[in-house]
C-alpha positions in Angstrom: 115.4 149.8 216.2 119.3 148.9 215.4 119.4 146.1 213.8 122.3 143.9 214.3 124.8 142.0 211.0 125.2 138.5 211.2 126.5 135.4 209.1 125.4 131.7 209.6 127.1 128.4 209.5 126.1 126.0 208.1 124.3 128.0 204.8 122.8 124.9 203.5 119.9 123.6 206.0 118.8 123.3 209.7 120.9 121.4 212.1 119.4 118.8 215.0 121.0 120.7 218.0 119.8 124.1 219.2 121.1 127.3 217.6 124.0 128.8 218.7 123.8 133.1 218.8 127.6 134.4 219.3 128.0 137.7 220.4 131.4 139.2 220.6 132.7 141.9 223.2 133.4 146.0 223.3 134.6 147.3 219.7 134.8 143.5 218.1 133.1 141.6 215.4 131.7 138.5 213.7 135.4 137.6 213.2 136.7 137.5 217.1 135.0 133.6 216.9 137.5 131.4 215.3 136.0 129.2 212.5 136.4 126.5 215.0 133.5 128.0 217.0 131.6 129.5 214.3 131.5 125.8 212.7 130.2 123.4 215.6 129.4 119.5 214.3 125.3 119.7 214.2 124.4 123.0 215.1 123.3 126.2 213.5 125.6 129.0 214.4 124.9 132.6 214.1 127.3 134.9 214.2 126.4 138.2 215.3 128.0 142.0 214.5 126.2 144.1 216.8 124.7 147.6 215.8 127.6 150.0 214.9 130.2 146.8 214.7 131.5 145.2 211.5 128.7 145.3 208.9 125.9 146.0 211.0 124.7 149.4 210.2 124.1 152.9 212.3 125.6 154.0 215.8 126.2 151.5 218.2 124.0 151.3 221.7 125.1 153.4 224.7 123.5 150.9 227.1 123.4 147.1 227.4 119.8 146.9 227.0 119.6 148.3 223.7 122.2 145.7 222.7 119.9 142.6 224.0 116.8 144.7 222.2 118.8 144.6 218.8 119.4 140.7 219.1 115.6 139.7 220.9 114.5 141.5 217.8 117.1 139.3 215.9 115.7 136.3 217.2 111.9 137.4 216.6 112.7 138.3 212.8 114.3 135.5 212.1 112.0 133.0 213.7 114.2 131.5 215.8 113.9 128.3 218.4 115.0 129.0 222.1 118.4 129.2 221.1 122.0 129.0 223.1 123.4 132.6 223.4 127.1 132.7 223.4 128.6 135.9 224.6 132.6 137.1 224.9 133.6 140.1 227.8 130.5 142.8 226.8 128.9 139.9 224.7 128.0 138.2 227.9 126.3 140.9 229.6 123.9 141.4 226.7 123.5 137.5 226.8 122.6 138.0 230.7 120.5 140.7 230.0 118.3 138.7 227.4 118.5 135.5 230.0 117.0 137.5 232.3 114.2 139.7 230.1 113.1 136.9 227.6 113.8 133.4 229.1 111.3 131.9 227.0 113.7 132.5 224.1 117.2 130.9 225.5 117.9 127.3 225.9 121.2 127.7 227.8 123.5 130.8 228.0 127.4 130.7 228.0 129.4 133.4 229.4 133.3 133.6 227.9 136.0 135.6 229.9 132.9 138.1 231.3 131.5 138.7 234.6 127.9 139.6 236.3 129.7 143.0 236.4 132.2 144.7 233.7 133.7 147.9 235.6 136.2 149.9 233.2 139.2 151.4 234.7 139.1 155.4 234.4 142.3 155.1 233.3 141.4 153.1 230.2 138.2 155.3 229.4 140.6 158.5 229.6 143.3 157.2 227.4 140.7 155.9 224.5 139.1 159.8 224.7 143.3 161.6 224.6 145.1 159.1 222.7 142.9 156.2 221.3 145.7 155.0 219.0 148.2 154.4 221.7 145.1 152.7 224.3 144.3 150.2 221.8 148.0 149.7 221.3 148.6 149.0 225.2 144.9 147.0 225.2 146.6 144.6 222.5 149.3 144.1 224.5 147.6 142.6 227.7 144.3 141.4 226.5 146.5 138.1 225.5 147.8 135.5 227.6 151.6 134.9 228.0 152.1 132.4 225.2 150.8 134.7 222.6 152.9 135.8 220.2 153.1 139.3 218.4 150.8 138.4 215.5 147.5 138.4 217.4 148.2 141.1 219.4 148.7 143.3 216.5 145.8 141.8 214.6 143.8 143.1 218.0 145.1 146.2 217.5 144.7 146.5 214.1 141.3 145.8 213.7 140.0 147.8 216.8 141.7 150.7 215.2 139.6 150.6 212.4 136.4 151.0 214.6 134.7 154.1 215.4 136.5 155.6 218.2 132.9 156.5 219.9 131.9 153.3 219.6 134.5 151.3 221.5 134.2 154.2 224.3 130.6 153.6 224.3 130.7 149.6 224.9 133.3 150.2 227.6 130.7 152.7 229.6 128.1 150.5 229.1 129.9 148.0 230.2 130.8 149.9 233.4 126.9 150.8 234.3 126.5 146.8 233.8 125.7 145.1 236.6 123.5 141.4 237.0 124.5 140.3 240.3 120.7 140.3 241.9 119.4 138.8 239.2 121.7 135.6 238.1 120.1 133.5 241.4 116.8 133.1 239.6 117.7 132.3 236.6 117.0 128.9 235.5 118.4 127.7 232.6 121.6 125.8 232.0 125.1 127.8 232.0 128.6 127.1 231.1 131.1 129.6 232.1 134.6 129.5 230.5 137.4 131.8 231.8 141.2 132.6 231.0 143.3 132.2 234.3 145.6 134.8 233.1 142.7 137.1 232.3 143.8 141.1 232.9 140.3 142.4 231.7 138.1 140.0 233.6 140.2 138.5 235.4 139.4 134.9 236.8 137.7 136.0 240.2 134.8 137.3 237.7 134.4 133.5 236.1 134.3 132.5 240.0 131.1 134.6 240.9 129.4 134.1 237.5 129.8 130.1 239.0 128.8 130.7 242.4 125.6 133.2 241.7 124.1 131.2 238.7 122.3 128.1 240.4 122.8 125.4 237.2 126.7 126.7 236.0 129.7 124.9 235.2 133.1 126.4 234.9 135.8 126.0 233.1 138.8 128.0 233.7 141.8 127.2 230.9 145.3 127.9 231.8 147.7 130.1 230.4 145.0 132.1 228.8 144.0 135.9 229.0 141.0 137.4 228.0 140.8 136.6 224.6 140.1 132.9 225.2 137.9 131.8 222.1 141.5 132.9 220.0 143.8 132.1 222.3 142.4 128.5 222.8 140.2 127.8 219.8 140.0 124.3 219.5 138.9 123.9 223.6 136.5 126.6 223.5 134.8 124.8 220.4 134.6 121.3 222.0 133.6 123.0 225.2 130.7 125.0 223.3 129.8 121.6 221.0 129.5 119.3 224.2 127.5 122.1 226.2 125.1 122.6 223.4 124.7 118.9 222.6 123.8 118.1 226.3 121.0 120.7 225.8 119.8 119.4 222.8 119.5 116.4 224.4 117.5 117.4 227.5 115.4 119.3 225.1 114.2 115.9 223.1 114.1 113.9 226.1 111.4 116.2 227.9 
């Protein structure tokens, strides 16, 4: 089984709100969540590197499935409650996934700048396989939102360039096989989408059906944002997340 990397905040003891899992997109890390959002007030947040990504050791996955097995067995070696599963672009297809194969072990699912379905240009997947340098040069330049300066971008750059080139081509064709759409009606537990109206990769019309096909969803959609909405707008994303989470919690000790 891959096994996935992970760091946890707070270190020191057990928080009264559900846990929060965050798992980032195609190619990323631990580090794509801001500390704003890896540090909620009163929650347990674990912040996942899936296999092949930032610490976590061996390949990566080749299908979304295997992701969600990697962090269901997460969850199961770690003894986890029904937890909140927090997922970014690829991140929230393997959060849909797990909704949707373990139930029992999610309290509420959000979905960041992702849709039911991911499909991958051809033109992206053929300029990662000739000239992966220069496509994650041009992906740095229009994952952000307008107001995004240089540093950012480059930091996006620089950092998928130091992944495995197989890897990111892997998430981005697993990714492209992804599709939840008949599933989402039936599922049952709470949902907050958050999009990036300036959103190039999944752009805003994917936020839109996530909120019409999933029966108990909120959306937010920030403006001025692109795709990389957790560092574009760190401190909303976090009080969005906190509130969402809290209102679960809630629920949960009021049944």
């Amino acid at each position: 089984m891959a096994k996935v990397g992970f760091r946890v905040y707070p270190q020191t003891s057990r928080e009264t709100e559900p846990p929060a899992v965050l798992i980032h997109g195609a190619g990323g890390n631990f580090a794509q969540w801001p500390p704003q959002v890896r540090r909620l007030p009163q929650i347990t947040v674990y912040a996942l590197d899936l296999p092949g990504h930032g610490d976590a050791p061996g390949p990566g996955c080749t299908t979304i499935d295997g992701y969600a097995d990697a962090v269901l067995a997460f969850l199961d070696e770690n003894e986890l409650p029904p937890a909140v599963l927090v997922g970014h672009s690829m991140g929230g297809a393997v959060v849909q996934m797990m909704a949707q194969r373990a139930p029992e072990r999610v309290a509420g699912i959000a979905l960041v700048a992702t849709g039911a379905r991911l499909p991958v240009s051809p033109a992206l997947l053929d300029g990662l396989r000739t000239d992966y340098a220069a496509a994650v040069q041009r992906m740095g330049d229009w994952v952000y939102g307008p107001d995004i300066g240089p540093d950012l971008r480059e930091d996006f750059s620089r950092n998928l360039l130091k992944q495995d080139p197989t890897i990111l081509i892997g998430d981005f064709v697993a990714c492209d096989k992804f599709d939840a759409r008949a599933d989402l009606p039936g599922y049952t537990m709470p949902a907050l989408i958050i999009g990036g109206d300036q959103d190039r990769m999944t752009p805003p019309r994917f936020s839109r059906e996530l909120g019409e096909l999933l029966p108990h969803a909120r959306l937010h959609m920030l403006p001025d944002t692109g795709h990389m909405v957790m560092t574009e707008r760190p401190n909303q994303t976090a009080q969005l997340l906190a509130n969402f989470i809290q209102e679960i919690g809630t629920e949960l000790r009021d049944a």
